[in-house]
C-alpha positions in Angstrom: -9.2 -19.4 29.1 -10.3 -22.3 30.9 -14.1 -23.5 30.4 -16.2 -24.2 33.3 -19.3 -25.3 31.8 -22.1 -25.2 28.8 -23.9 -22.3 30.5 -21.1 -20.5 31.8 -18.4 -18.5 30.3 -14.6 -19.4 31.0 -12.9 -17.7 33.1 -11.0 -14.7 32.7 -7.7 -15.0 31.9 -6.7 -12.9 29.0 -3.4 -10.6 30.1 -2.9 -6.9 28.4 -0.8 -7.1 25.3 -2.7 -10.5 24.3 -4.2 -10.8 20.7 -7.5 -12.8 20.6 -10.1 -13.4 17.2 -13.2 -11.7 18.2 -15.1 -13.8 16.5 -13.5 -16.3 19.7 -14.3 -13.9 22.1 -18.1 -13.4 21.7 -18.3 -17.0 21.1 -16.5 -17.4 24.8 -17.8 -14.7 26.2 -20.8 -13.0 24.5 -21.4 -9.3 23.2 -21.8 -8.0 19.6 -19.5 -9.1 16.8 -20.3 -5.8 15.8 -19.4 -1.7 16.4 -17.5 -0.2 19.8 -19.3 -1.3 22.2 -20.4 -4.5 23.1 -22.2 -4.8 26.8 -22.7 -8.9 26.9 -25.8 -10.4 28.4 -23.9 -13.8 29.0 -21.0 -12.4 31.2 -20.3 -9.5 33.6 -18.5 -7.5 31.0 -18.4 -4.6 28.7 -16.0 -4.7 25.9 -14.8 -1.9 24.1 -12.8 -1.9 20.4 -11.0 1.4 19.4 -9.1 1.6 16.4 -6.8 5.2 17.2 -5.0 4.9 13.5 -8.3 4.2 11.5 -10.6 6.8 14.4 -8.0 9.4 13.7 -9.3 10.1 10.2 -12.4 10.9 11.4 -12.3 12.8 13.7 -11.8 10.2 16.7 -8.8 11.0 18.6 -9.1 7.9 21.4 -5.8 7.7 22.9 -3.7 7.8 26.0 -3.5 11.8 27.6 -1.2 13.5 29.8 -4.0 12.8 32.7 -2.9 9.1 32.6 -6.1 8.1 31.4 -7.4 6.7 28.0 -10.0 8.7 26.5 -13.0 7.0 24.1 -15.0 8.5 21.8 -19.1 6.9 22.5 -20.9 5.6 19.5 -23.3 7.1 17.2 -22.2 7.6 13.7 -25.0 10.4 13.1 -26.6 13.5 15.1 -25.4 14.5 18.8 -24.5 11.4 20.5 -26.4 10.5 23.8 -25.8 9.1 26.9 -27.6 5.2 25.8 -27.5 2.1 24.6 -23.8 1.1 24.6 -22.8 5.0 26.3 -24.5 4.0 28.9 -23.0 0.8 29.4 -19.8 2.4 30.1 -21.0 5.1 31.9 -22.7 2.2 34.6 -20.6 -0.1 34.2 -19.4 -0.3 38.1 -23.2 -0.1 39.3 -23.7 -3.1 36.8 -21.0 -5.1 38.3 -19.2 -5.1 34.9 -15.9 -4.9 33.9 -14.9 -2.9 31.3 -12.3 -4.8 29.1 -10.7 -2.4 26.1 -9.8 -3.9 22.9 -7.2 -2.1 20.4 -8.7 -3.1 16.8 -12.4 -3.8 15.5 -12.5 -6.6 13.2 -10.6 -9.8 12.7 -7.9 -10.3 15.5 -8.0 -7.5 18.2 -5.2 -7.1 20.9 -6.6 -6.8 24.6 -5.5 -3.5 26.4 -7.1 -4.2 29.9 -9.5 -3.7 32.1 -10.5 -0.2 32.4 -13.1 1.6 34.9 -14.6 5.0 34.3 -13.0 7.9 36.1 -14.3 9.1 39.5 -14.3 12.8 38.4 -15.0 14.1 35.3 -16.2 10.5 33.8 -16.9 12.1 30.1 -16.9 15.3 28.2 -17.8 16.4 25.1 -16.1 17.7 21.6 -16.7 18.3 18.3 -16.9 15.5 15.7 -17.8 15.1 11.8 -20.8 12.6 11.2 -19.8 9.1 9.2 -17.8 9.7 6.1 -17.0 13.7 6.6 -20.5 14.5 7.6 -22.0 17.4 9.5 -20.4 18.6 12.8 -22.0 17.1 15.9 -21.6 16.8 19.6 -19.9 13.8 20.4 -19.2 11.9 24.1 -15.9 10.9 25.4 -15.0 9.2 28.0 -12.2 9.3 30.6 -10.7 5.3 31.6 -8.5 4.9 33.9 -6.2 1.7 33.6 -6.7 -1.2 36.2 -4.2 -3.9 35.2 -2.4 -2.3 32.6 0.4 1.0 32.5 -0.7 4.2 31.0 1.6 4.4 27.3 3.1 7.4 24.9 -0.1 8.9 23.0 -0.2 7.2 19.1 -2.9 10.1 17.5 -1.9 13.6 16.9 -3.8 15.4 19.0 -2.5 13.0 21.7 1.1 13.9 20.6 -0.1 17.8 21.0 -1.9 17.4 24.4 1.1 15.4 25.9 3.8 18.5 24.5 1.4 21.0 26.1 3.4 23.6 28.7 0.6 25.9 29.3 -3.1 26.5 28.2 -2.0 29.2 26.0 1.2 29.3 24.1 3.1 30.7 20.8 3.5 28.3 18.1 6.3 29.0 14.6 4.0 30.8 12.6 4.8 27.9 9.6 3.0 25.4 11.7 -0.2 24.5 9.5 -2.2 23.3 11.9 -5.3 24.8 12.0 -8.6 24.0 14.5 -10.3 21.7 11.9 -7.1 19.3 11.3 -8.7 17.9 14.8 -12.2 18.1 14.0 -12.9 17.0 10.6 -9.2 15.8 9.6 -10.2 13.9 6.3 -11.6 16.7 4.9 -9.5 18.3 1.9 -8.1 21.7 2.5 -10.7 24.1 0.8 -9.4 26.7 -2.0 -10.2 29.4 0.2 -8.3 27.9 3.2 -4.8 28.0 0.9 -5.9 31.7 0.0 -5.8 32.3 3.7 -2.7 31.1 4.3 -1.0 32.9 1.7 -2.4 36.5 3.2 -0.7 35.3 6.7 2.0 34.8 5.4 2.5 37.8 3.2 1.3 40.1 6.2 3.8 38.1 8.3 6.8 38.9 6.1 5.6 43.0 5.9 5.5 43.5 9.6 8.7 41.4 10.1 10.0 43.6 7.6 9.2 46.8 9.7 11.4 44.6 12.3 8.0 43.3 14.1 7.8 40.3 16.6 4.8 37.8 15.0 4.0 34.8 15.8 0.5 32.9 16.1 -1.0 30.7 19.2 -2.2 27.5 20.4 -5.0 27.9 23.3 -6.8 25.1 24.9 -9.7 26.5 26.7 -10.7 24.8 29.9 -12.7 21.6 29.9 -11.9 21.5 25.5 -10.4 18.7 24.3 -9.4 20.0 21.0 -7.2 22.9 20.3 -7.7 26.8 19.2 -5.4 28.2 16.6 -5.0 31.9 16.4 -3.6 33.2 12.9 -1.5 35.8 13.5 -0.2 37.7 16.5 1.5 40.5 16.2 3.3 41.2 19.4 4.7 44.9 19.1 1.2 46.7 18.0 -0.9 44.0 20.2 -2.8 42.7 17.5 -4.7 40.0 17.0 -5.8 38.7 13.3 -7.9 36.5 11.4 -7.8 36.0 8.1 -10.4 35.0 5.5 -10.1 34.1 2.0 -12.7 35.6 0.4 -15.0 39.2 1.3 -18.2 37.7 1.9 -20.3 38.5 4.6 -20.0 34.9 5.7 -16.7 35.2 6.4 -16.9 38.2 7.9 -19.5 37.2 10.5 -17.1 33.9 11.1 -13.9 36.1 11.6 -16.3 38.0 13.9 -17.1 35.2 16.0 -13.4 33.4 16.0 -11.5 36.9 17.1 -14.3 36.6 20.1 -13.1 33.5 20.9 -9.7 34.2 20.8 -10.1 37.4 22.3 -10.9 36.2 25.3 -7.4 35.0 25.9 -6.2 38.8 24.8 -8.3 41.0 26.4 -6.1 44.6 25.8 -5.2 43.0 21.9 -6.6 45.5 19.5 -7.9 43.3 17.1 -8.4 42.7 12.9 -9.7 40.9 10.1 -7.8 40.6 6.9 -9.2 40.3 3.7 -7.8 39.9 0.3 -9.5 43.0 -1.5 -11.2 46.0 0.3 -14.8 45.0 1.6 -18.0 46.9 1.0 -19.4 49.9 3.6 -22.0 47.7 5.5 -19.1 45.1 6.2 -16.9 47.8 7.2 -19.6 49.1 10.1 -20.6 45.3 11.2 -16.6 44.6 11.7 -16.5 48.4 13.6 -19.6 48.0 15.6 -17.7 45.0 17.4 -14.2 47.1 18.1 -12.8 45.6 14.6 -10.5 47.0 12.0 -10.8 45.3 8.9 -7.5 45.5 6.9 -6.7 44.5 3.0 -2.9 44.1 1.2 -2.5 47.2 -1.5 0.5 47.8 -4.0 1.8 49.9 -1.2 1.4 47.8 1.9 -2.2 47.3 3.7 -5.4 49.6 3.8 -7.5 50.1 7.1 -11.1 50.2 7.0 -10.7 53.0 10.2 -8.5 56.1 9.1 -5.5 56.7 10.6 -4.7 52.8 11.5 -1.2 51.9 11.0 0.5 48.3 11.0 3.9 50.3 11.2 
């Protein structure tokens, strides 16, 4: 970079791939020493730090997708993120007259990625995020940048890894696979007791219907315009059924398993569909899972029990 005066800052000439102290560049070229974005009041640019390794464990997947384009997560470490402050310097950044320059790394020496611009269509969306240090879920922004000066590369996170092997918006998945929808929102959160409890009833109702020489398998759906993925737990192919299973027979989870097989449902409209349990539930959760078209259905000494008489898993 080669300096042109006292009041002015050098001139550009940083290349992709280059590592640079930041410290050196806000000395150079202005901005915050500190956080994601820094919009700089002493140059025409907008520089942007993402650390995908460190981001990843909570909850911020910024990576390369299969649309070519690197998405960023906004800041805001608490409550919904908004469209201000350093958002909206991306956002504006071409009515501004300011490029947007992407740095891989936050503190010490950073490596420049490019310059970037936001996309035409669809500039951001939103997705589901923990708060600092495994917080509350909130709404978080992120953005879509499409590479000026620099090729798009392989995706480094997992969900970018899961996005790019993607063949369809809905597919089946080996039932084993342990994914589940909160390994991409809150992914530094421990797996609960009653998660592992869940697991093990999939599993065990898995191995009976395979045993009656049934075709089960579970899915991966990414609903249009979501960034993260849905995970069924259990599709049973030959009775069209569709299952979730909680760990425990509270109400709670009933209401939950309610809500999810809605969600899913959508994607299996003719799927009769079921909540497993570990132990038979009371009446009233019994009605509340019929009144929405819902067997609920429990593991016995001799195979499973049915909250509706006469429903079979053979």
């Amino acid at each position: 970079m080669t300096a042109q005066s006292s009041s002015q800052p050098p001139t550009w000439s940083l290349v992709p791939g280059r590592p640079i102290k930041r410290t050196m560049l806000h000395q150079s070229f202005g901005g915050s020493g500190q956080g994601g974005i820094g919009p700089s009041a002493r140059s025409k640019n907008v520089f942007v730090f993402t650390d995908p390794t460190e981001g990843e464990k909570h909850g911020y997947f910024d990576d390369w997708m299969p649309d070519g384009m690197f998405h960023y997560t906004g800041e805001g470490q608490r409550g919904d993120q908004r469209m201000r402050a350093g958002n909206a310097a991306i956002l504006r950044h071409r009515q501004d007259g300011r490029a947007l320059r992407v740095f891989e790394g936050s503190k010490g020496t950073v490596v420049y990625l490019g310059e970037f611009e936001i996309a035409d269509e669809n500039p951001w969306y939103e997705a589901d995020a923990p708060e600092t240090n495994n917080g509350p879920i909130r709404r978080v922004i992120i953005f879509r940048l499409r590479p000026i000066d620099t090729q798009a590369r392989p995706p480094q996170t997992r969900l970018g890894r899961l996005r790019a092997a993607l063949t369809s918006r809905v597919q089946a998945v080996p039932l084993e696979q342990q994914f589940t929808e909160k390994v991409f929102v809150e992914p530094g959160r421990e797996q609960y007791t009653a998660e592992r409890r869940e697991a093990g009833l999939v599993q065990a109702l898995a191995d009976y219907l395979c045993g009656l020489g049934h075709a089960v398998t579970r899915h991966q759906v990414l609903p249009e315009g979501e960034s993260r993925p849905l995970f069924t737990d259990l599709f049973d192919a030959d009775s069209n059924l569709l299952v979730e299973a909680k760990g425990s027979v509270t109400r709670e989870n009933v209401r939950m398993a309610i809500g999810q097989l809605a969600d899913y449902g959508r994607f299996w409209p003719e799927a009769k569909r079921a909540i497993l349990l570990p132990t038979e539930p009371r009446n009233d959760l019994m009605e509340l899972a019929h009144s929405q078209s819902i067997v609920i259905i429990w593991p016995t000494d001799v195979g499973y029990g049915s909250s509706r008489p006469g429903f079979t898993l053979a």
